[in-house]
N, C-alpha and C positions, 0 to 999 in steps of 0.2 A: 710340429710338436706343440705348436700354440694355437693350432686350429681347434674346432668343438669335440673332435674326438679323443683328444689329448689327455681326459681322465681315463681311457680306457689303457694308456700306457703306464707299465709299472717303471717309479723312477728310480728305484735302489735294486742294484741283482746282484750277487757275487763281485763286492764290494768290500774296501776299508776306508771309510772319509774321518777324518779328524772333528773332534767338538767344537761347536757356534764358537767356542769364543779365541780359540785359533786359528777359524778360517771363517771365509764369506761364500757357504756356498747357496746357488736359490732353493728355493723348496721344489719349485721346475723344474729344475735341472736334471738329464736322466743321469746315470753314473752305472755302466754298466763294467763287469770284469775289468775293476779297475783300482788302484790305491793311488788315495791322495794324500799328501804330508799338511803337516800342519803349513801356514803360512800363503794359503792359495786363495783365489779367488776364483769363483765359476757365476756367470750371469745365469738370467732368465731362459728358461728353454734352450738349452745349450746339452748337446750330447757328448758326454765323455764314454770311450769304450776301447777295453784290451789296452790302457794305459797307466804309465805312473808320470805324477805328477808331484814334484819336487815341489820346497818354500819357493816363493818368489817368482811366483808364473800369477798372471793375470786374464782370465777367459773371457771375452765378454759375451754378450747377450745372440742365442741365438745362432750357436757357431759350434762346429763337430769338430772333434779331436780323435782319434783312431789310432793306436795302434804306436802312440807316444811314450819314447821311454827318456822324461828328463832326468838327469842323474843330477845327484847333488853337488854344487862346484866342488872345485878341487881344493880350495884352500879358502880360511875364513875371511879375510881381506875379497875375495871374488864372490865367496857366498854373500857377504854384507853386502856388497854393491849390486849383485847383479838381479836385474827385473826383465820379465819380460811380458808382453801385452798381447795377448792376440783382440785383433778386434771386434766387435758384432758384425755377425753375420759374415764368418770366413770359416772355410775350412783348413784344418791342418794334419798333416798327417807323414809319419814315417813310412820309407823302403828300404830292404835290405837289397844289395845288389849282388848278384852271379860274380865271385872273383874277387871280392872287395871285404875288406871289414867294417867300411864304413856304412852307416847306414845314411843315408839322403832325406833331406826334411824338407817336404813339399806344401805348398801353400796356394791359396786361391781364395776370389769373392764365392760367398755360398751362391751367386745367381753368375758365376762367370762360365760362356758357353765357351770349350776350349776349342771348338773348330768354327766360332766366329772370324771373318777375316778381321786383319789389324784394322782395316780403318772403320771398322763398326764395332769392335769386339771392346772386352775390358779383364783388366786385371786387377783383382782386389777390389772390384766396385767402379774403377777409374777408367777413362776411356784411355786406350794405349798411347795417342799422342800425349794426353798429361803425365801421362806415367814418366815419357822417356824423357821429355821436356822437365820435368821434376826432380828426374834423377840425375841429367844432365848426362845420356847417353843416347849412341846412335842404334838404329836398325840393324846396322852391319856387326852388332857387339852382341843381336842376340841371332838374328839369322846367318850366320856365316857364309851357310854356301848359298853360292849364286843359282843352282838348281832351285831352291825352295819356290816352288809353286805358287804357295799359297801363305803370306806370312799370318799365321795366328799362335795363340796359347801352344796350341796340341805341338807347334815344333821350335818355339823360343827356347833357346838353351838360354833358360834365364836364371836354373838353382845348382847354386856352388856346391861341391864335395868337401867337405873341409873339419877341421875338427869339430866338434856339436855345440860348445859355445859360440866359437866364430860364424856357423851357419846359425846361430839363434838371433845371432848381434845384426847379421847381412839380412836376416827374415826381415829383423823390425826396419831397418833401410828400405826395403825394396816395398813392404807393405805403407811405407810414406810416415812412419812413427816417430823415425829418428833426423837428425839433419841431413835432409838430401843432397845438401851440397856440399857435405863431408866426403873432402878427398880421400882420404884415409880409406875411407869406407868404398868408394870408387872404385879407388885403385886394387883394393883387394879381392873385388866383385872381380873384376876383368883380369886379374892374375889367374883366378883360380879356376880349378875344372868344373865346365859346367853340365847339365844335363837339362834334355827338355822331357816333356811326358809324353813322348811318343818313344826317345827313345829309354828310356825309366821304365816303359811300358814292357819292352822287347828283355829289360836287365832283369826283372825282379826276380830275387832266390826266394822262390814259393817254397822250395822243403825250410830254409832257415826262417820265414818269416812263420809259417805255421807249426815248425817245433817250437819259437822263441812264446809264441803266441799260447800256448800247450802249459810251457812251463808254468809262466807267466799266469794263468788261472790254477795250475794245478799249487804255487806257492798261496795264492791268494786263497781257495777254499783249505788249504793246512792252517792258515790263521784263523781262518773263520772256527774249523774244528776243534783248533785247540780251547780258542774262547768260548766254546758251546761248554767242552766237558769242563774247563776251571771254572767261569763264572755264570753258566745261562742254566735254564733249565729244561733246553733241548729243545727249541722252537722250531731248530732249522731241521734242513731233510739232506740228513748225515747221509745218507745210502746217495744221493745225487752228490754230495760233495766230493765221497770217497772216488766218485767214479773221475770227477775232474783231478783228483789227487792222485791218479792211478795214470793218468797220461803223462805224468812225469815218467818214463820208464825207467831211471836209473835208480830213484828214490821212492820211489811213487810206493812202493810194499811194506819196506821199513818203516813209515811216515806213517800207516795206517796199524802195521804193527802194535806201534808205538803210540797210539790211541788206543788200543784194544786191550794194552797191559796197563791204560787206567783205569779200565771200567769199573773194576772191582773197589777205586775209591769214591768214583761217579754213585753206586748205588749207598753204600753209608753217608756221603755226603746229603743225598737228596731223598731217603727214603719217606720221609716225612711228609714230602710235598711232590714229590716225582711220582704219577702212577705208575706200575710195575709193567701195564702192558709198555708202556714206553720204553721204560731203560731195558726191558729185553728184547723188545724191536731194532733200540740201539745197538743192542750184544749182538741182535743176527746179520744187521748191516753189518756192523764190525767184523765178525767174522768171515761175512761173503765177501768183504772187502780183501781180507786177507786169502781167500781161497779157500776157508775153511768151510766147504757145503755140507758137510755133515754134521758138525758141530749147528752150525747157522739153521738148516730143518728143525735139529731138535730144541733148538732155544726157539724156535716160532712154536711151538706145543705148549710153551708156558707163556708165550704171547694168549693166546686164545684162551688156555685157562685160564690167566689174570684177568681177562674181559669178564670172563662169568661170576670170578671172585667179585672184581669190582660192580657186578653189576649187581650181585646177591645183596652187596654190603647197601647199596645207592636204595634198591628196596626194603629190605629189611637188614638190621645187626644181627651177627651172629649165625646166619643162615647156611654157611658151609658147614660148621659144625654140629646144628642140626639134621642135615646129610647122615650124618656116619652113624643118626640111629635114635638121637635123643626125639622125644617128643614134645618139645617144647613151641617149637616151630608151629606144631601143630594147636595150640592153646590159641595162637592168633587165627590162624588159618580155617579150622574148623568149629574150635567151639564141642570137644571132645563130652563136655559133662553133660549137655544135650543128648543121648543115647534113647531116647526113650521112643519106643513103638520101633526099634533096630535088631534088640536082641534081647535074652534072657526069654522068661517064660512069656511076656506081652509078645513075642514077636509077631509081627504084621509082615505078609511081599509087601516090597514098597517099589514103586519104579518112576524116574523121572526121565521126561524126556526135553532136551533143548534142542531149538532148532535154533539157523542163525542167518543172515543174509549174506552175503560177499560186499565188499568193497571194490569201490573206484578210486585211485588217488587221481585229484588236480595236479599238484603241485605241492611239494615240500618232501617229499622222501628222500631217506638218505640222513634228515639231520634228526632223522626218530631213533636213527642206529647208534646202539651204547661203540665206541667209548664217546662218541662227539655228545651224544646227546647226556652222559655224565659232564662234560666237560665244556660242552657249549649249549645256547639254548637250541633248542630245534620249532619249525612250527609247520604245521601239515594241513591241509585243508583236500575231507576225502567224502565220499559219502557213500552207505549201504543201500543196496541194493540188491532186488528178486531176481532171480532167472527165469523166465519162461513162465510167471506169475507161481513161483514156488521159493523156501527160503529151502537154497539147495547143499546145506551142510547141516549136520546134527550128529548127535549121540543118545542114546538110551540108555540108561544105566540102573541097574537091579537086583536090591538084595533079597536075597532067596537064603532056605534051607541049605545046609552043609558047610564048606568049608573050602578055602580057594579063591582065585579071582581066574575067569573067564572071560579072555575077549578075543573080540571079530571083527569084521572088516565088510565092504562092502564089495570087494574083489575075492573074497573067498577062503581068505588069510583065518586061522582061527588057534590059540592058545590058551593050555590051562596050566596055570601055576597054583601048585601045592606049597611052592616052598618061597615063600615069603620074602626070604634076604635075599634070595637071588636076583628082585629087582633092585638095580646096585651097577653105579657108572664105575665105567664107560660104559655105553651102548656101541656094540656095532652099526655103523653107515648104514647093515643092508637089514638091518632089524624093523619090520615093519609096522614091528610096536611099540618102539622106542619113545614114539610120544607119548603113547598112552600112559606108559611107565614113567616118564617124566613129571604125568599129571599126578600118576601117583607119588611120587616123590613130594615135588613142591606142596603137595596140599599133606605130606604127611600121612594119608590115610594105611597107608600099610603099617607104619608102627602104631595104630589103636589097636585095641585089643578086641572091636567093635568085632574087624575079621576071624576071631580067633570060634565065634561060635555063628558065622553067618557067612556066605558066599558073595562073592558080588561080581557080577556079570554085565560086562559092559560090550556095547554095540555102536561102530562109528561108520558114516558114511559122507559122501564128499562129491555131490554129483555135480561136478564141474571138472574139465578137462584137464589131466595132470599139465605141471608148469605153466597155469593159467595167468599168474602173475597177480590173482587178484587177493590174494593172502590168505590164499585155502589153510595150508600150512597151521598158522596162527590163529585162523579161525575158528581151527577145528579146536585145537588146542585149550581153547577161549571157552569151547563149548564142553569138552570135557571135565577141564577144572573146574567151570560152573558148575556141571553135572553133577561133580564128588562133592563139591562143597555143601548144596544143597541136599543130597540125599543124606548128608553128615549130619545137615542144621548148622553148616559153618558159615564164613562170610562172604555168601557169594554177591556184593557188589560188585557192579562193572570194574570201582576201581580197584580193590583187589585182586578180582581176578585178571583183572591187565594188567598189573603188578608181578605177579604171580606167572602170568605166561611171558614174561620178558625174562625174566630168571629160566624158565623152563626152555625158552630156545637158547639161550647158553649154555645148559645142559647138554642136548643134544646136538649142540656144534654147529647149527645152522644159522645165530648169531643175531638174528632179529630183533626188530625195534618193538617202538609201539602204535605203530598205525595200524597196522595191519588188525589187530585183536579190539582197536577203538572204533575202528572203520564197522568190526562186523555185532559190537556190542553196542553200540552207539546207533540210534535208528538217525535216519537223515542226513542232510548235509552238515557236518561239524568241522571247525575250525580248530584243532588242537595244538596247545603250545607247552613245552616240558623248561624246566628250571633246573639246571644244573645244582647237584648238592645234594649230602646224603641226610635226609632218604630225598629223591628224586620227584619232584613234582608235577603233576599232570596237570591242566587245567583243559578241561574240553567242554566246549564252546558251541551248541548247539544255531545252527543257522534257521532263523525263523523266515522258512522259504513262502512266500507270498504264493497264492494258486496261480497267478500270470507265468513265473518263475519256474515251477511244477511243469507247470504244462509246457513253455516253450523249449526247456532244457528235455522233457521226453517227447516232443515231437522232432528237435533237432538232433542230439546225442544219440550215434550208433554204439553200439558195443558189439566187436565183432570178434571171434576168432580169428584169427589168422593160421592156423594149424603147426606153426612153430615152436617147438617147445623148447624152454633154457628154466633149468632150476635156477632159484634166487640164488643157494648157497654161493653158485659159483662164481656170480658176480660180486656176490659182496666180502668174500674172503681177499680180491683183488682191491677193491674202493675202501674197504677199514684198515686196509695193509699201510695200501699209502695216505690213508691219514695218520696213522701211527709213525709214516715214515714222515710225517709233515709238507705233505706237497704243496706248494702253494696256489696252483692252478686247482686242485682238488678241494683244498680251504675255501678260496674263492668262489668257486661254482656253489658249494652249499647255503654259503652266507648267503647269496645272490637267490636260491632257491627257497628260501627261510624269506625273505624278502618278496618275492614273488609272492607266497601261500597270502600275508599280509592283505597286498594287492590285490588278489583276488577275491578274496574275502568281503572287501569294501563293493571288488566289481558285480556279486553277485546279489549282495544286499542291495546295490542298484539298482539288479536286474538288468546289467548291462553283460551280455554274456557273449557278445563279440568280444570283448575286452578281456572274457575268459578265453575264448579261442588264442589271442594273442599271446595272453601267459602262458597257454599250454604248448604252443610254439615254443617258447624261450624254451619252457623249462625243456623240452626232447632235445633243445638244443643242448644245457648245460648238462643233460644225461649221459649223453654221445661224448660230451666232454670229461667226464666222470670215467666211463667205461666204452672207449671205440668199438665195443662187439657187442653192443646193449642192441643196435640194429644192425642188418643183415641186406644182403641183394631183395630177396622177397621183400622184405620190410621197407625197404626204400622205393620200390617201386609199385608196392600199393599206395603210398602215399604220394609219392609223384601222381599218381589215377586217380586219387581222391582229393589234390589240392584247388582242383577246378571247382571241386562243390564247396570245400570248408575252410572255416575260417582257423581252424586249431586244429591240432592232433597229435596225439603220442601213444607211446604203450603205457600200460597201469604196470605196474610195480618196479625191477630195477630194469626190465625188458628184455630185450635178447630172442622173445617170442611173447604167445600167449595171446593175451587179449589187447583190443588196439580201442584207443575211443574216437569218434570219428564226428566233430560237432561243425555241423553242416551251417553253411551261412542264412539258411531261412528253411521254412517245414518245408516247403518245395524242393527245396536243393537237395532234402534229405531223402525226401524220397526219388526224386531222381537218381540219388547215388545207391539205394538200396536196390533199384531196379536194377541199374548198370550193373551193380559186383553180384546181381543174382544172375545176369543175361552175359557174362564175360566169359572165356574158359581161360583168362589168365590169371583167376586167384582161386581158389580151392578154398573160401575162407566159407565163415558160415555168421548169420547176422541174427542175435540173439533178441528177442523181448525181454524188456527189461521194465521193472518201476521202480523210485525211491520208496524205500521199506522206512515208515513213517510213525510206526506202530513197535512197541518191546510186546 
């Protein structure tokens, strides 16, 4: 615990410790499923776990405690006097026994081997001759029988059964604390029954000790609960609590109950400062906790809509109620009083067309996704790129004679709406125009009245393989709004319309951030970092890639299919879930990823891009950690084929399939690994040309 890897251990977990100026505890110290009372003392790197720890106990440095229940003395004359010490670098620890009520309080040096023989071994740190000589006792007091083999630890009947003070009082005796030549103490050692760990080994009541063990966290997260809904503002991840609440089985339902019928003052309490996706995240744990699944589904329905709300509001004010029809929205948006060369008698066809490049993330995705990225900073480092030397997403869009809006697809799909209000959420999952209508939505252009004497005919295409990963999706999206905005005369700057398309995948439920839409608006490699706060700020960071850079990054860098498909939606409904549920393994990995983007950022202004391989290592690693089905059998095992050549690798967006990048340790390597996966028949994948798209 005090070795280099020691920061990577968390020290507080399902815990109650008392305030600095009641107790001494380290900052090292770990404290795990455990309550400590005021009055304690706990040293440097010392682990406490599945314990309670009463006033007047002392830990020192360095030393494990397990599974200790000190009760509070019985009377204030014994509480005022009694102390006890454990010392650095010892273990201590309770068993319950098969037959017994008692439980047995076992102790030892943390380096004491219990099958060393007596005349090498040691207890509590001491070699066994000082011990017995110290205590002023013989061989024959802890070995009995004359069978014993072999005298060591593992068969000393050397820990008394006795009431839990008396055996605290005999610990600090035998561990050498107290006066060892205290008859008193002696004599009551050798009266009493004792037990060694061998046979302690063969008694333990394993159902009592892991009900006691059950309870015991499931009373500890009830504390934790109740202090979240009176005075917190829901940090913790109530759904994990409820579940250690619930292995209480006698109480365990009533207990969550009984949180679930506060909720309703948890939300006037904290509406002010509590987002909503939150405290109905709260209400649907609550309720799953109680058994309620049907109730708990449709409170996650207003989880999701409160995302969109919040994220409408974080872009622009007032934006849901522009929805329902006003056109006001549209005054920012497009720039309605510009009509001119659209319609009336000047009318002109007018038709624009956007093309747009795909995206590769590095590193940082995940902290682009609302609510973290309302709520914490995010930072992403991605860059666009051609396919096959073509920018392989676009839309055409074109106003023409008549009346209506007409669109198509590049799979065959084709719609003509006459009637106006009918584009109007919810969209159907399987509506294959749901975007487009979104675009028309957020940009407003259905309530001008532009439509009312001119048609407009829109055409999208997407020629990269569904669930690519590389943010077709939002690309497209990116390119459509551009589309309207500009054949409007409205504001089509990138950062608008990347505004614009982060509200429009909350729309349609698929919940996206903003990388993806910066990645393919944004020429080159860009660094971008978001500010939590309404309205939401973007700042993207343009990397002034050096032609050494250029080059070695597309002579090394594969981009390949892997032929796997996984939609984003579906991973990211599970990763914003439990971050609404507050996980802290999930918190962690982002911050940790947001960190990385940083890192590499600096690595590639280097032009150090081994050192990119590296981070893209981590990051697939804290992916995997994010979401365990982000990769797959296939997916682990092109990369196991491909580790020999490269220094890095992951999949681009939340993964699961799609496109893989594959950044070889020199142009040699790379082309030897392009030969190998073209000359293999164990991947079906297919290896793309690719350039940075350098150029708007």
């Amino acid at each position: 615990m005090s070795e280099t890897g020691a920061g990577l251990v968390g020290r507080r977990h399902l815990c109650s410790i008392p305030a600095t100026n009641v107790s001494d505890i380290a900052a090292s110290a770990i404290i795990l499923s455990s309550k400590i009372e005021p009055g304690v003392s706990i040293g440097e790197d010392s682990l406490i776990y599945d314990s309670f720890i009463s006033g007047g106990i002392q830990i020192g440095s360095q030393s494990i405690v397990v599974g200790v229940n000190v009760p509070a003395a019985s009377d204030v004359t014994e509480k005022v006097s009694f102390r006890f010490m454990l010392p650095d670098r010892h273990c201590f620890w309770e068993v319950p026994l098969v037959e017994r009520t008692e439980r047995v309080i076992v102790y030892c040096g943390i380096h004491d081997n219990p099958k060393i023989p007596l005349s090498n071994g040691t207890f509590c740190g001491k070699p066994w001759r000082k011990v017995l000589d110290d205590l002023g006792i013989q061989d024959t007091d802890l070995w009995i029988s004359e069978n014993t083999l072999e005298k060591c630890l593992w068969n000393a009947k050397i820990f008394p059964i006795l009431p839990y003070f008396e055996m605290l009082t005999l610990a600090s005796w035998l561990m050498g604390l107290d006066n060892q030549r205290n008859e008193t103490l002696r004599s009551s050692w050798k009266r009493s029954q004792r037990i060694s760990l061998e046979e302690l080994h063969k008694s333990i009541n394993f159902p009592h000790m892991c009900l006691g063990s059950s309870n015991h966290q499931a009373d500890l997260a009830s504390g934790i609960v109740n202090a979240c809904l009176n005075f917190d503002l829901l940090g913790r991840n109530l759904s994990q609590l409820c579940q250690e609440i619930l292995q209480k089985k006698s109480t365990g339902i009533e207990v969550c109950k009984g949180f679930l019928s506060h909720y309703p003052n948890l939300q006037a309490q904290n509406s002010a400062i509590l987002p909503k996706s939150r405290a109905y995240q709260v209400h649907a744990d609550l309720l799953r906790a109680c058994g309620n699944e049907e109730m708990a589904l449709e409170t996650e329905q207003k989880v999701w809509a409160s995302i969109a709300d919040e994220t409408a509001s974080a872009v622009r004010y007032g934006f849901k109620e522009n929805l329902a029809g006003s056109s006001s929205w549209f005054s920012i948006a497009s720039n309605p009083g510009n009509t001119s060369g659209c319609c009336g008698e000047s009318f002109h066809r007018r038709t624009v067309k956007i093309e747009l490049p795909v995206r590769v993330d590095f590193v940082g995705g995940w902290s682009d996704t609302p609510p973290w990225s309302l709520e914490r900073a995010g930072c992403v480092l991605n860059m666009a790129i051609t396919l096959e030397n073509s920018l392989p997403i676009g839309t055409e869009i074109e106003i023409e004679r008549g009346t209506g809006i007409f669109i198509s697809d590049d799979v065959g799909n084709k719609l003509s709406i006459e009637d106006l209000s009918s584009i109007a959420l919810p969209f159907e999952i399987s509506d294959p125009f749901r975007l487009v209508k979104s675009a028309l939505l957020v940009t407003s252009v259905i309530h001008e009245k532009i439509l009312q004497s001119v048609a407009l005919r829109i055409r999208t295409w997407a020629n990269v393989p569904r669930g690519s990963g590389l943010g077709t999706s939002s690309i497209l999206a990116a390119a459509v709004v551009k589309g309207l905005l500009r054949i409007t005369d409205g504001d089509k700057s990138n950062e608008n319309v990347t505004r614009l398309v982060l509200v429009l995948e909350q729309l349609m439920g698929t919940g996206g951030g903003w990388q993806d839409q910066i990645g393919g608006l944004y020429a080159g490699i860009k660094f971008t970092a978001s500010f939590p706060g309404i309205p939401l700020r973007l700042q993207v960071i343009p990397l002034l890639a050096s032609p050494q850079l250029i080059k070695e990054l597309q002579q090394r860098l594969l981009v390949v299919f892997t032929g796997q498909v996984r939609l984003a939606h579906q991973v990211l409904h599970k990763v914003v879930t439990r971050y609404l549920q507050r996980d802290n393994l999930l918190v962690s990995s982002i911050k940790r990823l947001t960190e990385l983007a940083k890192i590499a950022r600096e690595a590639l202004m280097s032009c150090d891009i081994d050192a990119l391989g590296d981070i893209m290592l981590e990051a697939w690693r804290l992916h995997q950690e994010l979401d365990p089905f982000c990769s797959n059998e296939f997916v682990d095992k092109l990369f196991a084929f491909c580790d020999h050549y490269c220094c890095g690798y992951k999949l681009v967006g939340a993964g699961g399939g799609g496109f893989a990048l594959l950044l070889a340790k020199s142009a040699e390597s790379a082309e030897e690994l392009r030969h190998s996966l073209v000359n293999t028949s164990d991947f079906d994948v297919k290896i793309y040309g690719w350039k940075i798209f350098l150029e708007n």
